[in-house]
N, C-alpha and C positions, 0 to 999 in steps of 0.2 A: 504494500500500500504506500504511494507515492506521503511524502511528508508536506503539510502546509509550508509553503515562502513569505519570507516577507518580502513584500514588492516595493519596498526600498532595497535593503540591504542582500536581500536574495538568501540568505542563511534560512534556516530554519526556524520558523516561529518560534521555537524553545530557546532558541540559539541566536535568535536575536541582537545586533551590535549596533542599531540605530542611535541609541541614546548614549554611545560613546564618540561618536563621530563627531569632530570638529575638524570643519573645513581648514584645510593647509591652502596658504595663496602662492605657494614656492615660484618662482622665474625660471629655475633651470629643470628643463622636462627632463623627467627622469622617463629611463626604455628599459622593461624588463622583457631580457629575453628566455623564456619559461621553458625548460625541457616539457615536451609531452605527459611524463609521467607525473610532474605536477598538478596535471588537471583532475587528478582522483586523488590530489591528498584533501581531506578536509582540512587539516591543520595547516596550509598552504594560508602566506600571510598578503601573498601579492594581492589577494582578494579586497583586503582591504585597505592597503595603499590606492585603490581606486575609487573606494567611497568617500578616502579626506583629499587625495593631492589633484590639485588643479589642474596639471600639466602632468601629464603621462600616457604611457603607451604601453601595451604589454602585445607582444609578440609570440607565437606558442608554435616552435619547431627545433630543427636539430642540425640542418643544412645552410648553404648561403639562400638558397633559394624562398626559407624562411620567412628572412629577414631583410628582404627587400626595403620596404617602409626607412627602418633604420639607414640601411648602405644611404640613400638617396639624401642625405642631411650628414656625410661625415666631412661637409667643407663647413662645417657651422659649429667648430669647438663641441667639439664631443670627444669624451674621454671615456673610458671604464674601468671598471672596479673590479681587478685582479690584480694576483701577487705574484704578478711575471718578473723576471731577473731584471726587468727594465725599469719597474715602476717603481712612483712617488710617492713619499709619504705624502696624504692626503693636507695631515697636520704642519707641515712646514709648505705649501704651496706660500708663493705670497704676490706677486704681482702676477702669475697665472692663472689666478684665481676668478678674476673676471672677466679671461676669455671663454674658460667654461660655460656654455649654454645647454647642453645636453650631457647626461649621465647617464652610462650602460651601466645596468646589475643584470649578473647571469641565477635564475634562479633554478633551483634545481641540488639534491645531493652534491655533497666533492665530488663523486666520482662521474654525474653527469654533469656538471659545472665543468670539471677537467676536459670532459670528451665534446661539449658545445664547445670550448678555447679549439680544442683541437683539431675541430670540423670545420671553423670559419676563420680561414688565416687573415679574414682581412681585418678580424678586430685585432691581430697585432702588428697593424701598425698604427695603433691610436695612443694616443699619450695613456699609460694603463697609472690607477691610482689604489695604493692598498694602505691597511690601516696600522698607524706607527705603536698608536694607543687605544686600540678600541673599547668600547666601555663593555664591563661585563652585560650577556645577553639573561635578559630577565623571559625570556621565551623556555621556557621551563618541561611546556607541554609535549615538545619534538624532540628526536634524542638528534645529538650532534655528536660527529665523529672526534672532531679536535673542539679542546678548548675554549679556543677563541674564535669557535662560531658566531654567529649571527646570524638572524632571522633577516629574510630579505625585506620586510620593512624596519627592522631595526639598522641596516645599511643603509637603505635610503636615509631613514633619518640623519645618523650619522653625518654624512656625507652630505645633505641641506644644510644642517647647523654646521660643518665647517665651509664651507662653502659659499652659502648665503647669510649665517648669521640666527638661521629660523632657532626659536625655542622647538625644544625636543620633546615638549610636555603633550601636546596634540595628539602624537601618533604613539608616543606611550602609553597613553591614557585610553586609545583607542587598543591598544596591545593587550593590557589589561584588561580590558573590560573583555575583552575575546577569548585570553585565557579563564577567568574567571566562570564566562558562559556553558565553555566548555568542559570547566572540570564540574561545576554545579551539575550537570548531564551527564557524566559519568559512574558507572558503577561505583561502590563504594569501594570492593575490591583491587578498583583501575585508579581509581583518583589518589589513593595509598599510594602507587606507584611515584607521583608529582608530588608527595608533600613535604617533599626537603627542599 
């Protein structure tokens, strides 16, 4: 039996994340380029980077031919967000700061994150941008391979607040509210898992 949507947020009635949502007015469009397999994670955060940030794009493949949309804008300062042997700390940019108009994040596992870099050479040759200091990830619900993961709207965040300046409190606060929904809907058994 299909489940009620809500026809804002598109989540499920229970699951609900309308009343955390505050509009983000960000300048630099963020492009997320989505492995496939992301479209069946429920816990997949790009979902909601699309209900607060103004400017964005999300792209869902694994080839160049994907990602046309993107190719077609990289004479317009566009960088992305990997930790190729080339790239910048994000945190010490300083007068190229605001040539950046556009930001790629690749969404997806490390190991399909690795394999999108590895399928589409031509995002390396874009100025690549990785994190010197990243703040610990409060995304609790998804397991992460390393450490110093990050949720893909916890990068975008990042990455605004250095970049443009934005307070990080909007998409946190939408972050939360989304884990919260989610472990409230979870078995008792399951939600024990998250509660460290």
């Amino acid at each position: 039996m299909a489940r009620n949507l809500c026809a804002q947020c598109h989540y499920p009635s229970s699951h609900c994340v309308c009343k955390y949502v505050i509009a983000v007015e960000n300048t630099i469009t963020v492009w997320i380029l989505r492995h496939p397999h992301e479209l069946s994670q429920a816990k997949s955060t790009t979902p909601l980077l699309q209900l607060a940030l103004k400017r964005m794009n999300v792209c869902t493949g694994e080839n160049p031919e994907d990602f046309l949309a993107v190719q077609s804008i990289l004479d317009q300062g566009v960088a992305v967000v990997y930790p190729s042997e080339q790239a910048n700390a994000i945190e010490q940019l300083s007068e190229q700061r605001g040539a950046i108009k556009h930001i790629i994040l690749l969404d997806g596992t490390w190991s399909k994150v690795h394999r999108l870099w590895q399928l589409n050479p031509w995002l390396h040759a874009l100025p690549s941008l990785t994190f010197a200091q990243p703040p610990a990830s409060e995304y609790r619900i998804r397991k992460a391979n390393r450490d110093d993961s990050l949720s893909t709207l916890e990068a975008a965040n990042y990455c605004l607040a250095q970049l443009e300046g934005l307070s990080t409190q909007p998409l946190k606060q939408l972050l939360a509210g989304f884990v919260q929904e989610q472990l409230k809907n979870m078995p008792a058994h399951v939600r024990q898992r998250y509660s460290s």
